[in-house]
C-alpha positions in Angstrom: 3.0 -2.2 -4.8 1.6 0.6 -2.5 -0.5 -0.5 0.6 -3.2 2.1 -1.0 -6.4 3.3 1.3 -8.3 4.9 -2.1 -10.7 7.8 -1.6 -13.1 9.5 -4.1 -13.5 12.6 -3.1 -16.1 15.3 -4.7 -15.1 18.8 -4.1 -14.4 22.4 -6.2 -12.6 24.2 -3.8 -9.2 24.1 -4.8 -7.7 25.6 -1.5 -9.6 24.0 0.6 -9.1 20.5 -0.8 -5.3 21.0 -1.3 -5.1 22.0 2.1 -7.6 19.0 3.6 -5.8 16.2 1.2 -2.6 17.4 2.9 -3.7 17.2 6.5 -5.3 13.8 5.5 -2.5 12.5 3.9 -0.3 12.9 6.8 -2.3 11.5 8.6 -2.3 8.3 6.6 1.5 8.0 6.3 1.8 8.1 9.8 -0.3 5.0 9.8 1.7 3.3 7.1 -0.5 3.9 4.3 -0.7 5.6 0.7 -3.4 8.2 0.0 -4.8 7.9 -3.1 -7.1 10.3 -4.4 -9.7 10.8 -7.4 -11.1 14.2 -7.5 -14.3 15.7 -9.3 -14.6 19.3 -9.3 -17.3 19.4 -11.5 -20.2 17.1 -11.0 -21.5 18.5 -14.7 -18.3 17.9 -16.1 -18.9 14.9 -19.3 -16.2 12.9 -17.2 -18.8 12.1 -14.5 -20.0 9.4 -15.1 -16.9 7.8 -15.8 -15.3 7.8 -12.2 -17.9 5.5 -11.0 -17.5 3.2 -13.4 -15.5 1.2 -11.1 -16.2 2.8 -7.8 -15.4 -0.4 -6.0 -11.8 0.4 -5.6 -12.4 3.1 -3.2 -12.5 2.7 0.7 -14.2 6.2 1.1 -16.2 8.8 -0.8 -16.1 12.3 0.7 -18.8 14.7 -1.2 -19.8 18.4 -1.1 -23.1 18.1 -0.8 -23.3 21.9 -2.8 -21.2 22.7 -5.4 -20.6 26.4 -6.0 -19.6 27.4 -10.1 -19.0 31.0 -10.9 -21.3 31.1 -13.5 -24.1 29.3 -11.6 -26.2 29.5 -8.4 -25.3 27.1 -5.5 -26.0 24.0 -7.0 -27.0 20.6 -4.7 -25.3 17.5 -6.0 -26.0 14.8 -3.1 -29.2 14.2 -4.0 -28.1 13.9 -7.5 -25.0 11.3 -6.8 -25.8 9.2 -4.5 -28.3 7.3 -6.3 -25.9 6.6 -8.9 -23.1 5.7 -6.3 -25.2 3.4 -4.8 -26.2 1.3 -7.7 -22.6 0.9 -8.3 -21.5 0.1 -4.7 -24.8 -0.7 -2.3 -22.5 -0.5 1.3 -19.3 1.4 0.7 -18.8 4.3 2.8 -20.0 7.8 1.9 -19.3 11.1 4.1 -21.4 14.2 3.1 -20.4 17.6 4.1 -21.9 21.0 3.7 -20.8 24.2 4.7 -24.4 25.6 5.4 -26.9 24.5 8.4 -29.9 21.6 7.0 -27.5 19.0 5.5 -28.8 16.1 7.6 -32.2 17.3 7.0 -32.0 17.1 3.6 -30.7 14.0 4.0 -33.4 12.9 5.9 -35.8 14.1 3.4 -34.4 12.2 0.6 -34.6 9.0 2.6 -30.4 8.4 2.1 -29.6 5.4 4.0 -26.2 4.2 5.1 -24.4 8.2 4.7 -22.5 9.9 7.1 -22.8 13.8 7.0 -21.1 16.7 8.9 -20.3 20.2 8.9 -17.3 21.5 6.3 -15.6 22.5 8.9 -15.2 19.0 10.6 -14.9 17.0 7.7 -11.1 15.5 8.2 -11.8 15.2 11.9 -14.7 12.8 10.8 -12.7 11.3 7.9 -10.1 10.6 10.1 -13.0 8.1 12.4 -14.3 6.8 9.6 -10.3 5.6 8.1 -10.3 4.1 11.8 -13.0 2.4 11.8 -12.7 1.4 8.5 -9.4 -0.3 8.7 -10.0 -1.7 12.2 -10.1 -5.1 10.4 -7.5 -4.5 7.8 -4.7 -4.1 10.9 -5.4 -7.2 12.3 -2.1 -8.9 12.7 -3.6 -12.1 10.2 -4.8 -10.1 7.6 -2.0 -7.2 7.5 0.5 -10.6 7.8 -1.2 -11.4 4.2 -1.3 -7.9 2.7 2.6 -7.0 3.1 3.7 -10.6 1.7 1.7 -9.6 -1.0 2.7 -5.8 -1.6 6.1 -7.3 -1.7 6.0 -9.9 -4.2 5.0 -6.9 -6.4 7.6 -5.0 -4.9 10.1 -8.1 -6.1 8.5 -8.0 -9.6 10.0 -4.2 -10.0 13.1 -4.8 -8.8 13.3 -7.5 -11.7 12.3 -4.9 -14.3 14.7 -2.8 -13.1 17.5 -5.0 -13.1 16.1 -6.2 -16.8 16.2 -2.5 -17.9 20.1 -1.7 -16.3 21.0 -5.0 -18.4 19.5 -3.9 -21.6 20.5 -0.4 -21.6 23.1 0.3 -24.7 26.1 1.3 -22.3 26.0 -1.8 -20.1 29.3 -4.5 -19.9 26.4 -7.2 -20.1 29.4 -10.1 -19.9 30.2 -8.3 -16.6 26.6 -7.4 -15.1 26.0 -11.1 -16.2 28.9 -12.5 -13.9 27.9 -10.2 -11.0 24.9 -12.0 -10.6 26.4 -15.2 -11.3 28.9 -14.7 -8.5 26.3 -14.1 -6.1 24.1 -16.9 -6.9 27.3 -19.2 -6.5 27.8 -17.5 -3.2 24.8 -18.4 -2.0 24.0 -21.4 -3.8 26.8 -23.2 -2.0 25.3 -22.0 1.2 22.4 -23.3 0.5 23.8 -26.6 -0.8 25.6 -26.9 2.4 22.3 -26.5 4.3 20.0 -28.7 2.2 22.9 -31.6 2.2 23.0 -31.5 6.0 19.3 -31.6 5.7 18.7 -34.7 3.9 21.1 -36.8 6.1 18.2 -35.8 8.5 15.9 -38.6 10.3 12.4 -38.8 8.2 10.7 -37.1 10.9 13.1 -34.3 11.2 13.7 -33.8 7.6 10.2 -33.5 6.8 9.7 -30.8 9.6 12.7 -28.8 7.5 11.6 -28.6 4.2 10.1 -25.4 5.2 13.1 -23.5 6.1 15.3 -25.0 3.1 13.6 -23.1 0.4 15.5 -20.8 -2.0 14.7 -17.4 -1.5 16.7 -14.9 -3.6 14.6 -11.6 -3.4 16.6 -10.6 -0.5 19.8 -11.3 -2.7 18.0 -9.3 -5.3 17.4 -6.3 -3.4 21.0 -6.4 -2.4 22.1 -5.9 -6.1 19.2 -3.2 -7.0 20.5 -0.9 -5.0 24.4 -1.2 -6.0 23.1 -0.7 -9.6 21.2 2.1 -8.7 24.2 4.3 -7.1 24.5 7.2 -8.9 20.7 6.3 -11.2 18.8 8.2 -7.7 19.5 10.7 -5.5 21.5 10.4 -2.4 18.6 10.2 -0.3 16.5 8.5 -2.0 19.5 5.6 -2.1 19.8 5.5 1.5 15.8 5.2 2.1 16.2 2.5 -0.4 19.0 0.5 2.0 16.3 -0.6 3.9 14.6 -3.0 1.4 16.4 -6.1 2.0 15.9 -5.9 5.8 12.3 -5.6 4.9 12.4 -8.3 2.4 13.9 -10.6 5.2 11.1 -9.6 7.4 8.8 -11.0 5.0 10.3 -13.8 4.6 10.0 -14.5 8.0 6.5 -13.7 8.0 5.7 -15.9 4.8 7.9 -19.0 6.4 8.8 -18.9 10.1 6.3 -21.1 12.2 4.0 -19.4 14.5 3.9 -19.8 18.2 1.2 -17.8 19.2 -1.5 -15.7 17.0 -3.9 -13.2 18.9 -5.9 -9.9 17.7 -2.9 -7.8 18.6 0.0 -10.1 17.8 1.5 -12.9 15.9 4.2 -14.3 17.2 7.1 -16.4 15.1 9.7 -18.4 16.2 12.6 -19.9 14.0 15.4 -22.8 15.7 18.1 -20.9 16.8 17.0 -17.4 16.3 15.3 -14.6 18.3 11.4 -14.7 18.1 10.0 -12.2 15.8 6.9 -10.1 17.1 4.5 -8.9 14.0 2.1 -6.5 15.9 0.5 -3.1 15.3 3.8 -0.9 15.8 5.4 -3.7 13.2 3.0 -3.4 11.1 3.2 0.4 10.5 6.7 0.6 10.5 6.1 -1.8 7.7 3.9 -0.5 5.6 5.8 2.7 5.9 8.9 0.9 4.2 7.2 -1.2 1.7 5.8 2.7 0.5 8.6 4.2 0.7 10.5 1.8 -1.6 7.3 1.3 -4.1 7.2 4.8 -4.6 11.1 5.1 -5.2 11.1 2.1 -6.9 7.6 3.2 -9.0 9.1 6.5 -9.9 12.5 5.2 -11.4 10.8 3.0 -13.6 8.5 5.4 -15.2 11.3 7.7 -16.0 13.2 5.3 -17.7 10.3 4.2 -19.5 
């Protein structure tokens, strides 16, 4: 439900990753996206081998290329990784840092294709290219267009476990929960009805050309009701960051069923009889993204407490 960029990161400092993860983090949200992290501190640790078992999940791999244990010397662990990471994903990306002088020399040496290495130092400032250049393709407006219809059908599919869980729970009027959503479906289905028979009395041409825009589409009315049942279940603002999924949800409806006029690396353009057009580019996008996480996390969080 969260538009994830997934980093493996191998590092033993516990400061200094807590501090980096935060500065990259930030950095992330601002573009819209969720930062999540899998960390090994220990490289002899017998859990090893068990985060690369599906390594393919992860846009990035950030590696100490030494490891320092208390009760050890200085121990190199590039060498000893990145065979194993490439078997299990040939051309993902892969930045080695290192906080002493000879790392690309050593890299050299052992003949590592296809790595990016630079001091400790400048590691997030190099991350940080890398998570551009890496999702230079993702934010193109086509392929972002597909990713946030997606991360909102999953989005949809919690709201219906939620309301599922408010219905079942032992202190709910279920006759009355049952005829709140009954009276909003009646609401809207006459709506609709009144739409859809206007519709049909359409010339062939013209009614074909509709069919598009006479779909039902509830999950905005669905969003609606989440969050009156959740008054009082979250905190206050929480709720009121929550407001803002239906206007979401209508956004990607729009970008799921409104034709498009014009489609170009920095903007898609959508236009819908009688309404405003609708410009889906970058600054769109990230405002997006931002909401889609914002209510996935909310939304994530409620239902594994009630779990």
């Amino acid at each position: 439900m969260l538009i994830k960029f997934s980093v493996l990161w191998v590092e033993d400092d516990d400061r200094w990753f807590t501090a980096s993860r935060r500065i990259l983090k930030k950095y992330l949200d601002d573009l819209g996206f969720f930062l999540d992290v899998t960390r090994i501190s220990d490289p002899e640790n017998t859990s090893w081998d068990q985060h690369f078992e599906a390594t393919s999940q992860y846009d990035l791999m950030l590696v100490d290329w030494r490891i320092e244990q208390t009760n050890k010397v200085d121990k190199p662990v590039g060498g000893d990784v990145i065979k194993r990471i490439r078997e299990e994903v040939p051309y993902s990306d892969i930045l080695f840092y290192s906080g002493s002088d000879g790392l690309e020399e050593e890299v050299y040496e052992k003949n590592l294709q296809g790595v990016y290495t630079t001091k400790r130092n400048q590691t997030i400032d190099e991350a940080k290219e890398l998570i551009n250049h890496l999702l230079h393709k993702s934010l193109h407006p086509k392929i972002m267009r597909g990713m946030i219809v997606s991360s909102l059908s999953q989005i949809d599919d919690m709201c219906f476990k939620i309301i599922e869980h408010k219905y079942n729970d032992a202190k709910c009027n279920r006759k009355a929960f049952a005829e709140g959503f009954r009276s909003s479906i009646s609401s809207q289905a006459a709506s609709q009805f009144k739409a859809k028979t206007k519709a049909i009395k359409k010339g062939d041409d013209d009614f074909i050309a509709s069919l598009h825009n006479t779909m039902i589409l509830d999950s905005h009315k669905r969003a609606i009701k989440l969050i009156e049942l959740l008054e009082g279940d979250l905190e206050t603002a929480k709720h009121e960051k929550l407001k803002s999924l239906p206007d979401t949800i209508i956004k990607r409806n729009w970008l799921a069923h409104w034709k498009r006029s014009e489609e170009t690396d920095t903007k898609i353009t959508l236009i819908h009889s009688g309404k405003s057009d609708y410009i889906f580019d970058q600054n769109e996008a990230t405002r997006m993204r931002k909401k889609i996480n914002e209510a996935g996390e909310i939304l994530n969080q409620y239902l594994l407490e009630v779990s």
